[in-house]
C-alpha positions in Angstrom: -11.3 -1.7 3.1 -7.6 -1.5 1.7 -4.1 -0.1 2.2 -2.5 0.5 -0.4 1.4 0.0 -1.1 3.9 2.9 -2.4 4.1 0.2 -5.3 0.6 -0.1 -6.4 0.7 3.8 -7.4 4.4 3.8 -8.9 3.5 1.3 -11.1 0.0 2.7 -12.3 2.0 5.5 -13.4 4.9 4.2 -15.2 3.0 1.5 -16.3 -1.1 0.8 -17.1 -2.9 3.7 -15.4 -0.2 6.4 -16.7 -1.8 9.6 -15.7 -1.4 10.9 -19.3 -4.0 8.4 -20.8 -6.1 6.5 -17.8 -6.8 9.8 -15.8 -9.9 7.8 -14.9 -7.9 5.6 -12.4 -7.1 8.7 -10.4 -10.0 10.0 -9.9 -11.3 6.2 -9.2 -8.9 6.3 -6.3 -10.1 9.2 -4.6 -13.6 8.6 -4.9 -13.3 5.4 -3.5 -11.8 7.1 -0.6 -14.3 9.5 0.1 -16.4 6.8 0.1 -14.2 5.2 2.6 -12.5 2.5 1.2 -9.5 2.7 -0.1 -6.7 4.2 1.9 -3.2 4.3 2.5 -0.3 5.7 4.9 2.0 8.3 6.0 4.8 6.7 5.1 3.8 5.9 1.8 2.7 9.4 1.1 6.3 10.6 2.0 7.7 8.1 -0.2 5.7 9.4 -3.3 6.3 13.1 -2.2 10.0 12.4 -2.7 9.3 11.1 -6.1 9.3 14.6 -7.5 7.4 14.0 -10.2 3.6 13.8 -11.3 3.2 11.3 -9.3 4.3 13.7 -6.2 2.5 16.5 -7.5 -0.5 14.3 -7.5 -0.3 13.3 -3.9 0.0 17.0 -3.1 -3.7 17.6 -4.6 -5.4 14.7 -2.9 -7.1 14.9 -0.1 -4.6 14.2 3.2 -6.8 12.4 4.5 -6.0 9.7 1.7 -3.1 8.8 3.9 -3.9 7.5 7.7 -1.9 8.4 9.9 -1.1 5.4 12.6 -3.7 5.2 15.4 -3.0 5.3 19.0 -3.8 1.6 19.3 -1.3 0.7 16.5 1.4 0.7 19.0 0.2 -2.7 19.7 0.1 -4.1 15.9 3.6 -2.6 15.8 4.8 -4.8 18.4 2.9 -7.6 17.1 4.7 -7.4 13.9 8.1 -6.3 15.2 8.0 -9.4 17.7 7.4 -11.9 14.8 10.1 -10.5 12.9 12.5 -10.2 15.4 11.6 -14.2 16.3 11.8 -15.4 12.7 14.6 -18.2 12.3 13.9 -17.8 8.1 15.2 -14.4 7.8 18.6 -13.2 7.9 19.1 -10.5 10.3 19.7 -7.0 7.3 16.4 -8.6 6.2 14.5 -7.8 9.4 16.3 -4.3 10.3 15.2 -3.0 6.4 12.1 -4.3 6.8 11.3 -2.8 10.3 12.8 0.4 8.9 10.2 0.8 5.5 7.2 1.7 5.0 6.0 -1.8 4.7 6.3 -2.6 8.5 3.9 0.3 9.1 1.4 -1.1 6.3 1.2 -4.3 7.6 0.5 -3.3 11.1 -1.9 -0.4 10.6 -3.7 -3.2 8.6 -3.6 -5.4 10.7 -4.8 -3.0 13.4 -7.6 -1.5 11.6 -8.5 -4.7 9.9 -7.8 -3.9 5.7 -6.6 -5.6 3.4 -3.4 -4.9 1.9 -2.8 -4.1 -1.3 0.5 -4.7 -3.3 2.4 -5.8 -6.2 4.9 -7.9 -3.6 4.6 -11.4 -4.0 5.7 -14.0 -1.5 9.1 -15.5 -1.2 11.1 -18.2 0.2 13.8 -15.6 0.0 16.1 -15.3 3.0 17.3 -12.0 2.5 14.3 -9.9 2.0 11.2 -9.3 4.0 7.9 -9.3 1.4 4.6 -7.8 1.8 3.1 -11.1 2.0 5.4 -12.7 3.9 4.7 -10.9 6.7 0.7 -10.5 6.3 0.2 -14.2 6.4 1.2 -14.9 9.8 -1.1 -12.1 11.1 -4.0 -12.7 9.3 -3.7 -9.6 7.0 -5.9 -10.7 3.4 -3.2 -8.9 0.8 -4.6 -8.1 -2.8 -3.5 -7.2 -6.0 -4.1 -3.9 -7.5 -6.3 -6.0 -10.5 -8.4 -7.6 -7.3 -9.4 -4.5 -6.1 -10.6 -3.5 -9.3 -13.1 -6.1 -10.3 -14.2 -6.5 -6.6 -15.2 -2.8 -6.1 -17.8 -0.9 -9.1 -15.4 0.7 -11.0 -15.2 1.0 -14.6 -12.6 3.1 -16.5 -14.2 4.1 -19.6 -12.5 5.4 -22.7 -12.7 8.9 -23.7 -12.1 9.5 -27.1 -11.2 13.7 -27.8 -11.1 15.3 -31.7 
């Protein structure tokens, strides 16, 4: 099962799954979650709500359930991943107050709590001054994928449609 970054869906959009010509992907993400494996968080959601755009207006139509909402027993991922960023010697200290204050600190521990696999666009740095994605799965055991992974692991084929 996945989580899925604020970065996998901005991207789609402005990018390769625009929803004006691969409406297909969109629909591919929500039936994958009603089959119950693709998800992704609270925080994200609020993220692409303040987008304002079709992106947001999208979000609005889903189904909320598309966006868990952290668990009871999350508190203890939370600390889990606070403790190891408070502890790290590589980062400087903005690095770890941003990071504990996004999204991304609540993705990797709800993961990590329920066990998913995380799925960005981040890739991992020797960077100093910036907490990634990756960074911060690897230590924890947290398998991170890119969007492209996903998509030839699970059956999914986006197949053109071609209108007069």
């Amino acid at each position: 099962m996945y989580l899925l970054d604020a970065d996998v869906f901005i991207e789609a959009k402005d990018t390769y799954f625009a929803m004006d010509f691969c409406p297909g992907f969109w629909d591919w993400l929500v039936h994958a979650h009603h089959q119950g494996r693709l998800f992704s968080i609270d925080r994200v959601r609020a993220e692409l709500l303040a987008g304002d755009d079709e992106l947001s207006e999208w979000v609005k139509r889903i189904p909320r359930s598309f966006f868990l909402k952290p668990a009871s027993n999350t508190t203890e991922s939370l600390r889990v991943i606070a403790d190891w960023t408070s502890r790290s010697d590589h980062y400087e200290q903005d690095a770890k107050a941003a990071f504990l204050a996004r999204a991304d600190y609540y993705l990797v521990a709800q993961a990590h709590e329920r066990g998913y696999a995380v799925v960005t666009n981040e890739k991992a740095t020797e960077s100093k001054r910036q907490i990634k994605i990756p960074n911060a799965c690897a230590p924890h055991g947290v398998p991170v994928r890119t969007l492209f992974e996903v998509l030839r692991a699970e059956p999914v084929q986006l197949v053109a449609s071609f209108g007069s």
